[in-house]
C-alpha positions, -999 to +999 in steps of 0.1 A: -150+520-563-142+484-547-153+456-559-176+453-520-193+487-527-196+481-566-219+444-555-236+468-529-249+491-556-272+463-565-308+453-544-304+431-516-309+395-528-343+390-511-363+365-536-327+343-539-332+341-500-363+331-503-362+304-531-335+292-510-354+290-477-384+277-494-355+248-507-349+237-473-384+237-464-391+213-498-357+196-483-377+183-451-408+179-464-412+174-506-449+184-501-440+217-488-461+244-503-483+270-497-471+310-485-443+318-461-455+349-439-427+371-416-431+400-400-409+429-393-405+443-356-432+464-347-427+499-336-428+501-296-429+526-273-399+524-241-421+513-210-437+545-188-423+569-218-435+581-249-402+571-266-392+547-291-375+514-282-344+514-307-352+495-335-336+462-345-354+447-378-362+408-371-336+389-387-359+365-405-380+392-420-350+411-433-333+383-448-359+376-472-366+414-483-339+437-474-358+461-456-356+479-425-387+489-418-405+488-388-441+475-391-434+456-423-447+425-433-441+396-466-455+366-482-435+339-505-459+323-523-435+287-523-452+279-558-454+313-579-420+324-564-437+357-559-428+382-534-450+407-516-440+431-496-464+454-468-454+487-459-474+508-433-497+534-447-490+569-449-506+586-414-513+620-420-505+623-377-471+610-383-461+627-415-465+656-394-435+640-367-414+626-390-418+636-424-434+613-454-426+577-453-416+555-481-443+547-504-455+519-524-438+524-558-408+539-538-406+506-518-404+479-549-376+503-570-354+496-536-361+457-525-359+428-548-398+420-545-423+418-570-448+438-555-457+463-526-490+468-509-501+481-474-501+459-446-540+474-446-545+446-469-524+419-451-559+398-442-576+403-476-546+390-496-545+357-474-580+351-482-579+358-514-546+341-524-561+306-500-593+309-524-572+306-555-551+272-542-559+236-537-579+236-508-566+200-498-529+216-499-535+253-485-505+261-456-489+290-443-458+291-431-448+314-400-426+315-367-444+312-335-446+343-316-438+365-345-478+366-359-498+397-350-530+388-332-550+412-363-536+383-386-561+358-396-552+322-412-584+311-408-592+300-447-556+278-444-559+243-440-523+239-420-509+263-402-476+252-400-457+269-374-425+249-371-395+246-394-394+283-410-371+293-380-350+263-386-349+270-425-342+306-421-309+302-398-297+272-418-295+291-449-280+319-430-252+300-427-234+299-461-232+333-477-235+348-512-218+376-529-239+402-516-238+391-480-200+390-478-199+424-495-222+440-468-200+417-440-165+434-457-180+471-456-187+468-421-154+452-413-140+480-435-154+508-412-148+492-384-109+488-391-108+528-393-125+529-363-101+508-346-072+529-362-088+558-346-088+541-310-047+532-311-041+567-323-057+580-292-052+550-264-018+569-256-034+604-247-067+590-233-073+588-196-109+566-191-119+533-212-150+550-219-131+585-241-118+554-262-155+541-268-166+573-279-136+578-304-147+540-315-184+556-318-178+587-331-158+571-362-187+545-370-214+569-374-192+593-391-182+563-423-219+552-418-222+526-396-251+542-377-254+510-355-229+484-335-233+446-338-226+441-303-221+465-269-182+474-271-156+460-250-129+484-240-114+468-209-077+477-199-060+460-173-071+432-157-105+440-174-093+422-203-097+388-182-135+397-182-144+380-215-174+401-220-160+437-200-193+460-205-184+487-181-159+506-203-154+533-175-126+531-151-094+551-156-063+538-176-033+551-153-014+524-141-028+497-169-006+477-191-030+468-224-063+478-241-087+450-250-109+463-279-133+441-288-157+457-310-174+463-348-195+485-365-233+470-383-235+476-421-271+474-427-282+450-408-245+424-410-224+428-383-181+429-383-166+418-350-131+424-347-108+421-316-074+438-311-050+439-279-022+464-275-001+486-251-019+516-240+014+538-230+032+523-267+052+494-257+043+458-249+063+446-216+079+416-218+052+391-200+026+409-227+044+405-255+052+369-247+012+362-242+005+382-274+028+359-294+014+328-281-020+340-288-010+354-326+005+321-328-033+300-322-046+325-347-025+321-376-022+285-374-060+278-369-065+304-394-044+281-423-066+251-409-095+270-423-117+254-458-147+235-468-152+204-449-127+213-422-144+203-385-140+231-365-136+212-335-105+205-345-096+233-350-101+244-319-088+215-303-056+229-323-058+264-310-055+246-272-022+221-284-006+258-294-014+278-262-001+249-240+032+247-262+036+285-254+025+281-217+050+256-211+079+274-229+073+308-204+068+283-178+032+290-166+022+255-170+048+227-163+045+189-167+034+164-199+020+183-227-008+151-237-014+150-199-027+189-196-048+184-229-060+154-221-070+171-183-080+205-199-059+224-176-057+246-208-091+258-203-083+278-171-066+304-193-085+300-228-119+292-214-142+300-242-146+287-281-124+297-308-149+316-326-183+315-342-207+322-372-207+360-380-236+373-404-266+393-392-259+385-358-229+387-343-232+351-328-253+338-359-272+312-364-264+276-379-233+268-352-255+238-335-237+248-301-238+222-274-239+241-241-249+207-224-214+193-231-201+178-199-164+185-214-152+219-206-132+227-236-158+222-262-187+237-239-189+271-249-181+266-284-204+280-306-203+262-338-195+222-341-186+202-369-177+204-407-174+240-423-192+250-455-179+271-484-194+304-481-195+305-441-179+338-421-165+322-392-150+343-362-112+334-353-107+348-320-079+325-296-070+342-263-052+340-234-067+356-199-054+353-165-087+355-144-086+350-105-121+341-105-118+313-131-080+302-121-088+302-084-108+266-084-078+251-108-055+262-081-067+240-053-079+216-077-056+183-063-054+174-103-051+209-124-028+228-095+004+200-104+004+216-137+003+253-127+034+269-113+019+298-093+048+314-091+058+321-127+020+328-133+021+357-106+040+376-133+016+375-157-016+380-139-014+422-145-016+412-185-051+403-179-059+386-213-050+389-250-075+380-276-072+385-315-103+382-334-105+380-375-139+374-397-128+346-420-146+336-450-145+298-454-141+289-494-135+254-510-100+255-510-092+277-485-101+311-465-100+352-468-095+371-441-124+397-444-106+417-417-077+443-421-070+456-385-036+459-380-023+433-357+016+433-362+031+445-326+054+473-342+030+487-365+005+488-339+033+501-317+044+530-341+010+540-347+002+545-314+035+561-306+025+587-337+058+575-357 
């Protein structure tokens, strides 16, 4: 047994969460006391149909109690440091459907909470818990939107409904043990599933036989769920940073995008990988895979506490112009096209962001109102803490649509030779995406995809 599924055998650190949350909250406001209250997400049916919606647990709610259960409900008493969990009760109707559900006793020998009642008794314990506190100091804690209309605050004196959210997803940001273990197992499963895909990308005739491979080998090594919809875009598909189709045929098409990654209860992996689909890179791919590996590695070594990952990516653009200039795509002064952003017509989006519960977690303080297009889309700014996962994902696309308006820009188009780019265009873009762990000192790569061009190559050749 590993060391990830050895910390995994353990309870989700829920009341650690939630000492830590009710930190923050004390952070902002010393006087902050009172009970936290989350809710799960609530059962509901698809619209006209008598069929569950697929469940996705609220974030929140999971990350302080570890459980998955629909319906659900908690209170952190900020002062006691107890933590309550609410289960439904057992309904005779739906016993009959789908079997017994977990029960009370059941329930606290799984999460890290000190006790477990029915959400039945949701309204009584608030009452009875405000008539055992200062009356001059009673508050509840919630998230707007995210409070059943059944739920009463009545006896509380402030109903504070702003700052939880914030708390939660700053918190979210630096990982513990447990996290990164549950991060590592899904990156774990995912790596076999993307093994499975380049064994297969050489036989396979439709983008969408390769997604159910990817699928099939997920579910199988128990990653039930995906942390994101799939991208499995050959061609010029692979200029389409988000490709959701999956469904067109591969004849004719140089190079697989796979951008994908299995969900490990409830923390997502989200790996990318680019390769020849017939087992050999042409020469304009390989070139534009080697620039891209390039920005990886080097903003890869960049990576440790304190590091601002602006910079970083701001590195990741210096690298992909060297490259572009050396194949001859881009011509002119090196400072001039960074200091124009010409660069941004072929790496258009951010170098990577926050990975946790969410694929795109929470924490990044994006600025989409940035009037600078190279640090527009880029999803987290500033200083990196220890304990952060942190996406590193450079690439290289040759998009009609996006290139078009450089093209006959009077400024961008002197630094674009059209005529070199022209043999490119069919590579259709090259991104390579790790999950990085940011320490104190330095980084580890959580993510063991292969990525070296002749091992990829020999695998899927079958060698």
């Amino acid at each position: 047994m590993n060391k990830a599924d050895e910390t995994l055998r353990g309870k989700y650190p829920a009341k650690a969460h939630a000492a830590k949350v009710a930190a923050y909250l004390k952070s902002k406001d010393p006087s902050a006391n009172g009970l936290i209250y989350l809710e799960g997400q609530k059962t509901r049916l698809i619209e006209d149909n008598d069929e569950p919606v697929p469940f996705r647990q609220r974030r929140p709610f999971f990350y302080l109690s570890g459980c998955p259960l629909p319906d659900a409900l908690l209170t952190y008493d900020i002062h006691t440091a107890q933590l309550t969990l609410f289960i439904p009760p057992l309904s005779p109707d739906s016993v009959i459907w789908s079997g017994l559900p977990l029960s009370p006793a059941e329930a606290l020998a799984r999460y890290d909470v000190d006790d477990v009642r029915s959400t039945t008794e949701i309204n009584s314990f608030l009452a009875s818990h405000d008539a055992g506190v200062d009356k001059s100091g009673s508050c509840v804690w919630a998230i707007p939107e995210q409070v059943d209309d059944s739920v009463t605050f009545l006896g509380f004196e402030r109903k504070r409904m702003e700052g939880l959210r914030e708390a939660v997803e700053e918190c979210r940001v630096r990982k513990d043990e447990y996290e990164v273990a549950l991060i590592r197992k899904a990156n774990t499963v995912s790596t076999v599933a993307h093994t499975a895909v380049l064994k297969a990308v050489k036989h396979a005739r439709n983008e969408r036989e390769l997604e159910a491979v990817f699928l099939e080998r997920c579910i199988a090594n128990g990653c039930r769920e995906q942390a994101y919809h799939g991208i499995f875009a050959s061609g010029i598909n692979a200029a389409t940073l988000h490709y959701q189709k999956n469904d067109e045929g591969l004849a004719g098409r140089l190079n697989l995008l796979l951008d994908a990654g299995g969900e490990w209860r409830c923390y997502a992996s989200d790996i990318t990988r680019t390769f020849p689909i017939n087992g050999k890179f042409t020469k304009e791919s390989r070139e534009i895979y080697d620039i891209v590996l390039r920005m990886q590695k080097e903003c890869t070594e960049m990576l440790k506490e304190g590091v601002v990952w602006d910079d970083v990516h701001t590195r990741a653009h210096e690298i992909a112009i060297t490259g572009l200039l050396h194949l001859g795509i881009l011509k002119g002064n090196r400072h001039e096209i960074i200091l124009k952003r010409t660069s941004v017509a072929f790496f258009p989006h951010g170098l990577g962001h926050y990975l946790g519960m969410d694929t795109h977690d929470t924490g990044g303080h994006a600025n989409y109102a940035d009037t600078d297009p190279m640090f527009r889309y880029l999803r987290v700014r500033g200083k990196l803490p220890a304990g952060c996962v942190i996406t590193v994902e450079p690439g290289i696309y040759f998009c009609g649509f996006i290139l078009e308006p450089y093209l006959k820009d009077p400024v961008h188009k002197h630094f674009i030779d059209v005529e070199v780019l022209e043999k490119y265009l069919n590579v259709g873009g090259v991104r390579i995406e790790d999950n990085i762990l940011v320490t104190k000192e330095g980084y580890e790569n959580l993510t063991t995809a292969v990525k070296d061009v002749e091992e990829m190559e020999r695998i899927i050749n079958g060698s």
